[in-house]
N, C-alpha and C positions, 0 to 999 in steps of 0.2 A: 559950792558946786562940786570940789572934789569930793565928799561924803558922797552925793549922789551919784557919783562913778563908781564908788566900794562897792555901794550898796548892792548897785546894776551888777556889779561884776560877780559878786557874792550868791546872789542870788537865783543868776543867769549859771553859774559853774554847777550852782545843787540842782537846779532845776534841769536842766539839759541831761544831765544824767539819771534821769527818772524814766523809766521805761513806761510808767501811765500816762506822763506827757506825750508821747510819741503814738501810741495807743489811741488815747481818747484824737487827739487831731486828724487820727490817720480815718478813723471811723468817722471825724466830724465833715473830711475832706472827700470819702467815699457819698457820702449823704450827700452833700451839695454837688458830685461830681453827676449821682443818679439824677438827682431834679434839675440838673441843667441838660441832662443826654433828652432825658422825657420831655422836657420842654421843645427840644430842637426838633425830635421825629412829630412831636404833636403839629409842629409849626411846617414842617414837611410832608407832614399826611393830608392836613388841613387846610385850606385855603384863609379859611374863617378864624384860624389859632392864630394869632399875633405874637410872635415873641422879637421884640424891635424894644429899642429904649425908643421913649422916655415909659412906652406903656406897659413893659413888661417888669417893671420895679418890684410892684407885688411877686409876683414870679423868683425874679430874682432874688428877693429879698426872705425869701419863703423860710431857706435854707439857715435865720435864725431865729428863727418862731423859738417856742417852749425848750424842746430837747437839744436846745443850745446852751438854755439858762442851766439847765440841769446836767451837761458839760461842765462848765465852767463850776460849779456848785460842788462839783464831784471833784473835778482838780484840784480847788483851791484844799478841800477837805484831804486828799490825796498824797498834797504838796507840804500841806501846812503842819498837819496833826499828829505825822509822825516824827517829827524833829523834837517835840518835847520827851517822845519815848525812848528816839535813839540819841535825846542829848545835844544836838546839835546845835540848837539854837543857846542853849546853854552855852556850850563851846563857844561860842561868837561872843557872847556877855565875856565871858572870864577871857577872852583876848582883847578886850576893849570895846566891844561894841554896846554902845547902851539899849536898855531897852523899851527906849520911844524910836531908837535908829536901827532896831531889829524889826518891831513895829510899821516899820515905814516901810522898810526894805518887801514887807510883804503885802503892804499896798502897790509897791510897785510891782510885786508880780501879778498881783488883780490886776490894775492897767497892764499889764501886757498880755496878758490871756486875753481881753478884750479885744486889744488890738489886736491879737494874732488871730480870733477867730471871725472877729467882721473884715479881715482884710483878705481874710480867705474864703469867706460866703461872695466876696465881692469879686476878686478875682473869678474865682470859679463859674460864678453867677451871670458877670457883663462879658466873658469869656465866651459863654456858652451862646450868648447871642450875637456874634462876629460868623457863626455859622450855620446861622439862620438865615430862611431865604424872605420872613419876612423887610419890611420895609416900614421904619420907625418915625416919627413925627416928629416937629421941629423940635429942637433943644434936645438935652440929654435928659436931664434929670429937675423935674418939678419941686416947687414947695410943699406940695402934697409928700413927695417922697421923703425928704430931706425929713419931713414929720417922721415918717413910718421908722425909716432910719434910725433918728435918735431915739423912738419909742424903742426898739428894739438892744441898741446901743444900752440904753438904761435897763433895760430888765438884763440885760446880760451883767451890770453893775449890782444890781438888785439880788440877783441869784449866790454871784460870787462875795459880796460883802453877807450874804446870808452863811454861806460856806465857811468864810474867814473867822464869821461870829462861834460857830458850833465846833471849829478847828480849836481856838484859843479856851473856850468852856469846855468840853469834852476830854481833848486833850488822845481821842482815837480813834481813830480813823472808821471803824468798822460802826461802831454806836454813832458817831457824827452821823453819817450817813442813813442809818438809822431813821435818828430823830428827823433826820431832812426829808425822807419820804412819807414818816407819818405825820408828818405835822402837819402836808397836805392832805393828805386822808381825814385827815381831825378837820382840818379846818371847813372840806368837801361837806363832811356828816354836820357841822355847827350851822353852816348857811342854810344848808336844806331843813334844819329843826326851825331855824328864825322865822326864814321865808313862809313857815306856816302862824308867824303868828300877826301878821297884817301887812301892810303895804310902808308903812313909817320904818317899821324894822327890816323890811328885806332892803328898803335904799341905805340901811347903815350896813348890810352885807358887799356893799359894792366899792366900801371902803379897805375893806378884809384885803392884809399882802395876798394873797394867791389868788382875788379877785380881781384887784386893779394890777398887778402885772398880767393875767391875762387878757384884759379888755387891752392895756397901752401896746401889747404885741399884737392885738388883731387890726388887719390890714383894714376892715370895715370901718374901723374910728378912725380915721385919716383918712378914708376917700369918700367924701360926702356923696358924689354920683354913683360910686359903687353902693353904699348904702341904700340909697334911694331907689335902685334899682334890686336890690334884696329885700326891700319891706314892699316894693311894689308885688311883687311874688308871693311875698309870704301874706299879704293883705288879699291878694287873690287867693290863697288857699285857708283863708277864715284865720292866720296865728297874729301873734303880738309882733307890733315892729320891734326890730332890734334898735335898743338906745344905750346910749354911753353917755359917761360923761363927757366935761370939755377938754379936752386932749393936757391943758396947760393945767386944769385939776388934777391929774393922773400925773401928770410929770412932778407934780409939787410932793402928792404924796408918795411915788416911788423914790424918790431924794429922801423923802424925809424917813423912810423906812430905810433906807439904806445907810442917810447918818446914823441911825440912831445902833443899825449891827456892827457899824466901822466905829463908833463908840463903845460899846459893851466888848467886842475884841479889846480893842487898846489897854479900855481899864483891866480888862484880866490876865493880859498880859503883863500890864505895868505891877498891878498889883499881887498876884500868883507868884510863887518860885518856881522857875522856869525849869 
């Protein structure tokens, strides 16, 4: 357990004095500050606008869709990748620190960028609804949310152990980054080629990381009534329902994409000269 106080400590001292950590939060904290003011004059103009727990979770919860993953992606890329240019992380090895407990130390700042930024979509978000003049329904918070939550929660794991992976390979901050925006781009142009080649091969598109972290962060695949009430619409206007898969398929393979970049960091860490 003391190791894990070093670490914390270590890691918490470089980190805090990064000026892109304060940046990126402050811009992540503006974002959620705007979708909770917009929420509240909607719900004060409106009669009809709801913003009350337990129903306004979606809402709430809005504030860590996609360009949170891509936050945290950006940090960890930010945090990580230049310690091996400016030696640092070296510096920790040659005073005793190994490098599976260097390794580690930067899983733990994953976990806390996580924590720091759903604790701040949360705040900001259940904040914003204390001054609202709607009027919320029994309980706080559903098992339908508690889904949305953790689906969000994981692509926030998702994005940053993608981050951690191209921080330890790359080795720079500027190409990391890079490769993290086109690799969605690439992947965007691969589905739309597939999707033309029959119906077998576009449902193996939906296995694609940037396909199933989209569908696990949309609020449709967690609220079966909101659903049903979105294909009732789009089934009145002649288009295809929208379908997902099963919430617990998508969590299996968001995990499994994300062992597999908190693997490929470790090893190249372990195995690289730092």
């Amino acid at each position: 357990m003391k190791i894990l106080g070093v670490l914390l400590r270590i890691e918490t001292l470089k980190t805090v004095k990064r000026r892109a950590l304060w940046v990126a939060v402050g811009v992540f904290a503006a974002i959620n500050t705007n979708i909770a003011v917009s929420n509240v004059r909607s719900a004060q103009l409106s009669p009809s606008f709801s913003h009350a727990l337990p129903e306004s979770w979606p809402n709430v919860l809005s504030g860590l869709t996609s360009p949170a993953g891509f936050f945290i992606a950006v940090l960890m890329i930010l945090l990580v990748a230049p310690e091996f240019s400016w030696r640092t992380g070296r510096q920790n090895v040659i005073d005793g620190l190994s490098k599976e407990r260097l390794y580690a130390g930067k899983v733990m700042l994953l976990t806390g960028l996580i924590v720091l930024f759903v604790g701040t979509a949360l705040l900001i978000g259940v904040g914003g609804t204390l001054f609202s003049p709607s009027e919320g329904g029994p309980g706080i918070i559903r098992s339908t949310d508690f889904s949305y939550l953790g689906g969000l929660t994981l692509n926030l794991l998702f994005f940053g152990s993608a981050g951690l992976m191209l921080s330890t390979l790359i080795r720079s901050a500027g190409p990391a980054m890079g490769v993290l925006f086109l690799y969605f781009l690439v992947e965007g142009v691969i589905v739309g080629l597939i999707m033309r080649a029959g119906e077998t091969a576009r449902s193996l598109t939906e296995y694609f990381p940037a396909n199933i972290s989209e569908d696990l962060g949309d609020d449709l695949a967690h609220y079966p009534e909101l659903l049903a009430s979105v294909n009732a619409d789009r089934a009145g206007r002649g288009l295809a329902p929208r379908e997902f898969l099963d919430v617990e398929v998508m969590v299996m393979a968001v995990l499994a994409y994300s062992t597999i970049f908190l693997l490929i960091s470790f090893l190249s860490m372990r195995k690289r000269d730092l």
